[in-house]
ZAMIFI-976116 format. One record per atom (N, C-alpha, C): residue number from 1; residue in one letter; x, y, z. Coordinates in pm, whole numbers, always signed. Layout:
BEGIN
seq:type:east:north:up
NUM:a:X:Y:Z
...
REM end
This chain:
BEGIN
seq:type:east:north:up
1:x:-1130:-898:-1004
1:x:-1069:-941:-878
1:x:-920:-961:-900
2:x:-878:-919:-818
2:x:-707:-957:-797
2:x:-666:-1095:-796
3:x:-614:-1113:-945
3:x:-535:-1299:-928
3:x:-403:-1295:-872
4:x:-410:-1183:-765
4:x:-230:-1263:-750
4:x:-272:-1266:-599
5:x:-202:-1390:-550
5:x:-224:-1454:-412
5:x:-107:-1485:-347
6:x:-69:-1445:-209
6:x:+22:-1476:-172
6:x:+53:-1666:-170
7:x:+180:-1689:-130
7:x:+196:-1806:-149
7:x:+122:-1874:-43
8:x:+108:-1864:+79
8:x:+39:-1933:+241
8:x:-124:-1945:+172
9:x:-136:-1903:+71
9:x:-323:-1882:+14
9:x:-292:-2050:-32
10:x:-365:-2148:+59
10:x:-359:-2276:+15
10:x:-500:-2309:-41
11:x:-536:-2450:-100
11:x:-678:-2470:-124
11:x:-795:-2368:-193
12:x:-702:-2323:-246
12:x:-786:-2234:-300
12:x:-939:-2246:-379
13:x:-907:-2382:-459
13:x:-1042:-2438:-517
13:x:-1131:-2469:-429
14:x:-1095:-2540:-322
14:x:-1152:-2644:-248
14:x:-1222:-2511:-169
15:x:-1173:-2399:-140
15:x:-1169:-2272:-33
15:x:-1328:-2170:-176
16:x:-1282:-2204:-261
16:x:-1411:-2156:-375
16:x:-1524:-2205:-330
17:x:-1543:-2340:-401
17:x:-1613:-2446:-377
17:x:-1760:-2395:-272
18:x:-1638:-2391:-157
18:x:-1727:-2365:+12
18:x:-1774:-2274:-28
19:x:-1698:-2125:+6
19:x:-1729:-2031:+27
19:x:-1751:-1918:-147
20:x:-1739:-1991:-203
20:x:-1770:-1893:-392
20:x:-1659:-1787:-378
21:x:-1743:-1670:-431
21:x:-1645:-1541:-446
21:x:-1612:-1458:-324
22:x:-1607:-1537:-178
22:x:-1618:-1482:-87
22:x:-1472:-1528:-81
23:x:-1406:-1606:-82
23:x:-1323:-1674:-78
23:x:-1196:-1618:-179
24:x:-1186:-1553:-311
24:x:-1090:-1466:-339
24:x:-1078:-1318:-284
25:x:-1188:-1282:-218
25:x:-1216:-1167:-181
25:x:-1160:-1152:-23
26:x:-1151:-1272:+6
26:x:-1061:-1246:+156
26:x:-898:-1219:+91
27:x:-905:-1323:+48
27:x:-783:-1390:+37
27:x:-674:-1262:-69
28:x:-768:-1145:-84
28:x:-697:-1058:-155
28:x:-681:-953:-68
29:x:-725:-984:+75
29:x:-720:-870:+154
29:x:-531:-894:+225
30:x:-528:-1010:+170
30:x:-371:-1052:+232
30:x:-291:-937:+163
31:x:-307:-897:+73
31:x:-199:-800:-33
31:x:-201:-677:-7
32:x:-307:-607:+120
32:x:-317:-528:+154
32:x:-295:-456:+324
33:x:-163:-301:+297
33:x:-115:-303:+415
33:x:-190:-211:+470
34:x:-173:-110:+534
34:x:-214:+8:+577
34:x:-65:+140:+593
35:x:-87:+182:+512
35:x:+66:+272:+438
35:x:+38:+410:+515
36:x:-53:+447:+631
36:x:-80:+553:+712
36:x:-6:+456:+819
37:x:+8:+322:+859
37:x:+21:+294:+988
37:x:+173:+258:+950
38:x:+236:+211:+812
38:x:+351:+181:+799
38:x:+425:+331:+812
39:x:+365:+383:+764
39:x:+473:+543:+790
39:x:+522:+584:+910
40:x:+369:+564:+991
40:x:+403:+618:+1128
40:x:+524:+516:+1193
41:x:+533:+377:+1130
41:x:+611:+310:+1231
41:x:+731:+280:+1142
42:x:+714:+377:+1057
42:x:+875:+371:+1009
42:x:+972:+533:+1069
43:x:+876:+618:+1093
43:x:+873:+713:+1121
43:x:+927:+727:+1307
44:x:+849:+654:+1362
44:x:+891:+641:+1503
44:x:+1024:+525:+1539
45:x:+1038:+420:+1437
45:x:+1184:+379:+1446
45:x:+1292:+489:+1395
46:x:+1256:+566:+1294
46:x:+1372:+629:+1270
46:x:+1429:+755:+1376
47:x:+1284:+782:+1487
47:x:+1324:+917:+1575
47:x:+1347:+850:+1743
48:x:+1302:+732:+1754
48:x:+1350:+674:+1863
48:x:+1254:+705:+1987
49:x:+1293:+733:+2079
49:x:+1239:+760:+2180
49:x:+1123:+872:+2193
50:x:+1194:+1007:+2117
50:x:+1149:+1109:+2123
50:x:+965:+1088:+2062
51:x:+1000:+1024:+1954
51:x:+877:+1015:+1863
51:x:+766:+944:+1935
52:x:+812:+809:+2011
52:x:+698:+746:+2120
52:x:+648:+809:+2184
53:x:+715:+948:+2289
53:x:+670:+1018:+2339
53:x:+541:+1135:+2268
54:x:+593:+1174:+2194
54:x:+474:+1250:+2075
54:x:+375:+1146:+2068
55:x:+384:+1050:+2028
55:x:+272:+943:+1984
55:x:+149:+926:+2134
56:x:+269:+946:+2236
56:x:+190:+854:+2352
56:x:+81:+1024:+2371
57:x:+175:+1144:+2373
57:x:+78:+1263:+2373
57:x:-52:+1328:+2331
58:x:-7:+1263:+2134
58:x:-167:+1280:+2094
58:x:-225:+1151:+2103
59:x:-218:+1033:+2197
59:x:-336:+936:+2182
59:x:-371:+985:+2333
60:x:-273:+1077:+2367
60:x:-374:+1103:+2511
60:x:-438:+1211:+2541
61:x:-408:+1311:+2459
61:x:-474:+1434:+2459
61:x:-488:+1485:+2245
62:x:-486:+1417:+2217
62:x:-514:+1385:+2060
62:x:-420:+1549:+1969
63:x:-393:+1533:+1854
63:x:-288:+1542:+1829
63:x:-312:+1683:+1799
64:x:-415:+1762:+1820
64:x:-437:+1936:+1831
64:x:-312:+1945:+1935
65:x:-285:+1831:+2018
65:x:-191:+1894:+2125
65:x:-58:+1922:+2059
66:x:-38:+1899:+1956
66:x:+86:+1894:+1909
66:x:+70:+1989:+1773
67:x:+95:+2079:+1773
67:x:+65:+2221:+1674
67:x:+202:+2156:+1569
68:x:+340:+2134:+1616
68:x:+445:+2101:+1516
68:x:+467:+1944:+1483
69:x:+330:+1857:+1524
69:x:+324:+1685:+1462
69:x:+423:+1694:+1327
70:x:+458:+1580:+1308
70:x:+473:+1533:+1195
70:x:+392:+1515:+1102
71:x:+434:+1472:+1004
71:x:+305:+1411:+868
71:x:+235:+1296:+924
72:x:+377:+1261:+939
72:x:+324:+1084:+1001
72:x:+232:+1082:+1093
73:x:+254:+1153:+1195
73:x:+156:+1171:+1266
73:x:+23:+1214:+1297
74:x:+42:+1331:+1223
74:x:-103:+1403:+1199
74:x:-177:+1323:+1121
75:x:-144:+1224:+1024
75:x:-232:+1205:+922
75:x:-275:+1049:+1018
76:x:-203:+973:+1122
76:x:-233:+886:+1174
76:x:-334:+922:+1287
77:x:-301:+1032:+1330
77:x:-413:+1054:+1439
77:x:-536:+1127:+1390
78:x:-544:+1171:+1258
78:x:-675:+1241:+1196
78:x:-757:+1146:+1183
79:x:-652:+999:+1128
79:x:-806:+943:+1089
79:x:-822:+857:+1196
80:x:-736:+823:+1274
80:x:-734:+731:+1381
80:x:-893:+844:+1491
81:x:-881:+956:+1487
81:x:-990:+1071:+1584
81:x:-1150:+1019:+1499
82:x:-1091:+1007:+1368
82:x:-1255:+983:+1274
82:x:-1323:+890:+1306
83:x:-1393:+829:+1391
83:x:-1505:+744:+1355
83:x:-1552:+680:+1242
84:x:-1535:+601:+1244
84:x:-1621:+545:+1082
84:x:-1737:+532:+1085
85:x:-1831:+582:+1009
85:x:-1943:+573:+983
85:x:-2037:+448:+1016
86:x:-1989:+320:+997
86:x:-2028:+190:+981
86:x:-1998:+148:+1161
87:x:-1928:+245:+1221
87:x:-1946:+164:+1357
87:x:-2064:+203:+1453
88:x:-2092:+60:+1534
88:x:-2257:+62:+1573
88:x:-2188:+55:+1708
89:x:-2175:+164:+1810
89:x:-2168:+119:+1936
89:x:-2252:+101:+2013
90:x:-2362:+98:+1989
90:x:-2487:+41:+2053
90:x:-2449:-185:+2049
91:x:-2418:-181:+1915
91:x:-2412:-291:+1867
91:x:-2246:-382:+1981
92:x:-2201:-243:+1969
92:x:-2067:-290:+2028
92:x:-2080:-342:+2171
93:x:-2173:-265:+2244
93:x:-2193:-261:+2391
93:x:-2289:-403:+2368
94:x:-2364:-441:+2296
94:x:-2421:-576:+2339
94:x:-2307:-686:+2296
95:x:-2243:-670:+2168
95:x:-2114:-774:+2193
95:x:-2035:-723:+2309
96:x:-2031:-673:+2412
96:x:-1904:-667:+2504
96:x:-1984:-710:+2602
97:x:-2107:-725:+2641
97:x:-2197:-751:+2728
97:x:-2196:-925:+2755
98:x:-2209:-967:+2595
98:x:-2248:-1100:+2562
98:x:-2091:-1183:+2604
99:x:-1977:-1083:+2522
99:x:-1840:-1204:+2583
99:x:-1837:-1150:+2766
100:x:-1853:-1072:+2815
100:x:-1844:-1090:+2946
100:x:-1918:-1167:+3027
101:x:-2028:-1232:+3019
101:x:-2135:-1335:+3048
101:x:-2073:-1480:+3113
102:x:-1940:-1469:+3008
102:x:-1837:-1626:+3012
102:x:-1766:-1540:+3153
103:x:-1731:-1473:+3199
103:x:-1665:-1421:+3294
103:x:-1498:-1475:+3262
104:x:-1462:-1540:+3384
104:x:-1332:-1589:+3379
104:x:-1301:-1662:+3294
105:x:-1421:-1752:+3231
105:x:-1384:-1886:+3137
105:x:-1331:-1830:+3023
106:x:-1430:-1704:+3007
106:x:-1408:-1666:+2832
106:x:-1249:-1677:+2820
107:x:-1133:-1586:+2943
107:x:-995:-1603:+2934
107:x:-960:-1704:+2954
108:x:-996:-1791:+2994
108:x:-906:-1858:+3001
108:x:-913:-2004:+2889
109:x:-1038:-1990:+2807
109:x:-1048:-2069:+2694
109:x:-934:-1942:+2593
110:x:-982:-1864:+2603
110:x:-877:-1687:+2489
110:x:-694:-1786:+2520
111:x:-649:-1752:+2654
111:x:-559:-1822:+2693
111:x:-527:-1956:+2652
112:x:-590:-2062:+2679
112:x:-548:-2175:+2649
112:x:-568:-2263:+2529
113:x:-653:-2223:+2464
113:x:-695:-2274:+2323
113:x:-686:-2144:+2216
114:x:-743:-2058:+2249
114:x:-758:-1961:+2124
114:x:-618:-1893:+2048
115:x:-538:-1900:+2147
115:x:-476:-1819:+2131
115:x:-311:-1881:+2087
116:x:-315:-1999:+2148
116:x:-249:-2099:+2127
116:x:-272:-2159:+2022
117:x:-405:-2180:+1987
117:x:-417:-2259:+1847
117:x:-366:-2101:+1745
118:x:-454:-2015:+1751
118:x:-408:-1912:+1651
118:x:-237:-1839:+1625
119:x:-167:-1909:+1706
119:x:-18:-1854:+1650
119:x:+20:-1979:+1582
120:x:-42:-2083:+1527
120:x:-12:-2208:+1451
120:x:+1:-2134:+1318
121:x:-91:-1998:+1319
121:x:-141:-1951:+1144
121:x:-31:-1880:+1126
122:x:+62:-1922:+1036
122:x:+190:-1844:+990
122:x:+168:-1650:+962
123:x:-3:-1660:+894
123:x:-20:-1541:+876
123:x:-59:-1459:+1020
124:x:-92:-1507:+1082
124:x:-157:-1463:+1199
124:x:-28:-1390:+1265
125:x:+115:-1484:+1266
125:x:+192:-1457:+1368
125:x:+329:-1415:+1264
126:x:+301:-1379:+1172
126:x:+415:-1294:+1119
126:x:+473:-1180:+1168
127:x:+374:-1111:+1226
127:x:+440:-975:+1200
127:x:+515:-1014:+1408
128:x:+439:-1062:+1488
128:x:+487:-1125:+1617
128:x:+674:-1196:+1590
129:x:+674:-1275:+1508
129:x:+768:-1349:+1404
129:x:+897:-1295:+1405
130:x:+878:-1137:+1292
130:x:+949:-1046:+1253
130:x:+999:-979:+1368
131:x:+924:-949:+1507
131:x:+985:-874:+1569
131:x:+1046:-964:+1719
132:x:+1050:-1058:+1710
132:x:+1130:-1174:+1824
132:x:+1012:-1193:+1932
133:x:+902:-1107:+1989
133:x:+819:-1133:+2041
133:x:+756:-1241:+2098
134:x:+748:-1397:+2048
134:x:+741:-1485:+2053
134:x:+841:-1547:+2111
135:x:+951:-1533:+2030
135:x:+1036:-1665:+2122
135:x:+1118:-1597:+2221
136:x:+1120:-1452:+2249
136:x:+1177:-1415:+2352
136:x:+1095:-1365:+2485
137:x:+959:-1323:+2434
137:x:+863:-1259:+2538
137:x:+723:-1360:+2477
138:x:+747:-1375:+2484
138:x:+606:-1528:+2500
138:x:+539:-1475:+2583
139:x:+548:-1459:+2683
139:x:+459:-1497:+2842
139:x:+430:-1300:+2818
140:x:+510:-1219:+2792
140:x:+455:-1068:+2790
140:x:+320:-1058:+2689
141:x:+395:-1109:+2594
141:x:+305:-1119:+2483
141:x:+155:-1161:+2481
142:x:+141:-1272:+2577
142:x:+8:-1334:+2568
142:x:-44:-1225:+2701
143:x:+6:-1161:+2814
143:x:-26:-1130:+2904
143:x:-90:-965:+2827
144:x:-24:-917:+2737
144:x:-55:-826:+2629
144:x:-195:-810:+2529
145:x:-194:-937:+2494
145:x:-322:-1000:+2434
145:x:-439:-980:+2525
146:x:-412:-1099:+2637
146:x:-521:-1089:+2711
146:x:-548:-931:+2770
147:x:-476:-891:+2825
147:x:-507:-743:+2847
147:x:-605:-666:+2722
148:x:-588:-637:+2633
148:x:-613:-600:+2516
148:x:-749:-630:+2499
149:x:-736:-777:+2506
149:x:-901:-797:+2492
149:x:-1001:-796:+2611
150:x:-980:-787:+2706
150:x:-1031:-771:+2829
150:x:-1099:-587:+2804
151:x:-954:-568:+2757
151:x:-994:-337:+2771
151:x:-1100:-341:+2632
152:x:-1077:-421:+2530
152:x:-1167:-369:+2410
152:x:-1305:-447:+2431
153:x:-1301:-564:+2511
153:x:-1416:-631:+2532
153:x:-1547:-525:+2657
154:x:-1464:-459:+2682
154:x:-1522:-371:+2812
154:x:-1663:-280:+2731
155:x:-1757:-231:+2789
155:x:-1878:-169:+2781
155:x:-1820:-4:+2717
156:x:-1811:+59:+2586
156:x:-1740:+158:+2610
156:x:-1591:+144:+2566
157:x:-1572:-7:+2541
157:x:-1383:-13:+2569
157:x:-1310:+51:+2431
158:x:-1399:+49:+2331
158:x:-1329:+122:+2192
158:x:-1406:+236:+2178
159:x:-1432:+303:+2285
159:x:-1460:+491:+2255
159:x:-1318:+537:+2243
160:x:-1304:+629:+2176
160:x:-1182:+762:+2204
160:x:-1157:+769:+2368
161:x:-1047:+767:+2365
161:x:-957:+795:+2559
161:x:-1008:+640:+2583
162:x:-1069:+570:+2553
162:x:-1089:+429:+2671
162:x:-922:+349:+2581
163:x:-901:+224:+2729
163:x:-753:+168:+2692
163:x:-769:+83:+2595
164:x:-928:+15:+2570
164:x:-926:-57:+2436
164:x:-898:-20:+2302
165:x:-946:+107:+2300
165:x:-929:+137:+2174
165:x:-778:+176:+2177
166:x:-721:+276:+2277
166:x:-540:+319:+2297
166:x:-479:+169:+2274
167:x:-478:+117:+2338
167:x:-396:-46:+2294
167:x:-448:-68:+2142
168:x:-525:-75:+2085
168:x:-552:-74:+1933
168:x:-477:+35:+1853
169:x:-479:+169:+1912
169:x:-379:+224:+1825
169:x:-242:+204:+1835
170:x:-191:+181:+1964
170:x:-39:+143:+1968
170:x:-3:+8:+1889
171:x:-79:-53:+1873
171:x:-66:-175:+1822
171:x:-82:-205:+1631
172:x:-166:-99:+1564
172:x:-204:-81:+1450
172:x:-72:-1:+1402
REM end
């Protein structure tokens, strides 16, 4: 197992203790980025406008539409098109079934507690942090969220073409 831990990895014994070897095994997932999704978004800051546009093309007609993609791109939308093996959308459609049940409440507990308590987690809201998001668009931001989870919570909402899963890739 990986002994090196970021510094925010607090309690670590006490975090053993509870949870055993489950507990370095998260906590090593902190050290890990996704270097297909950093490319692409180093890749689309460096081309500006033009490149969003490509991006917004193959998540809407997937990236065969684009015969001259980039690296960055092609290799983000190949695997972003793949399915993973391990996903149960049978399984998915009864969790999207079960949070819609709460109807309005579910948002507005998401809204007023969840979401609020979860930007307390330094890790949670770093990368929000880094890009001013927070203290300048607050109110977009959460209106973003909730959207997000509303489209991925939907029956269907993380198939290919649905907006749950598209807001997951713009966002990854």
């Amino acid at each position: 197992m990986n002994d090196r831990f970021p510094s925010r990895y607090r309690n670590r014994q006490q975090a053993r203790v509870v949870f055993g070897d489950h507990a370095d095994r998260y906590a090593s997932y902190y050290l890990i980025g996704d270097p297909v999704a950093d490319e692409l978004a180093a890749w689309m800051q460096r081309n500006g406008e033009p490149a969003k546009k490509l991006f917004e093309q193959a998540l809407r007609y997937g990236v065969a539409s684009l015969p001259a993609a980039s690296p960055e791109v092609r290799r983000f939308f190949e695997r972003a098109e793949a399915v993973p093996p391990w996903v149960d959308f049978d399984e998915l459609r009864v969790g999207a079934l079960a949070y819609q049940r709460f109807g309005i409440l579910g948002m507005i507990v998401l809204s007023a507690w969840s979401l609020i308590n979860g930007y307390h987690s330094s890790a949670a809201v770093k990368p929000l942090a880094f890009t001013g998001q927070l203290r300048h668009n607050a109110q977009r931001r959460l209106a973003e969220t909730a959207r997000f989870v509303s489209e991925a919570s939907q029956v269907n909402g993380l198939r290919p073409g649905r907006p749950g899963r598209d807001i997951s890739l713009r966002v990854a």
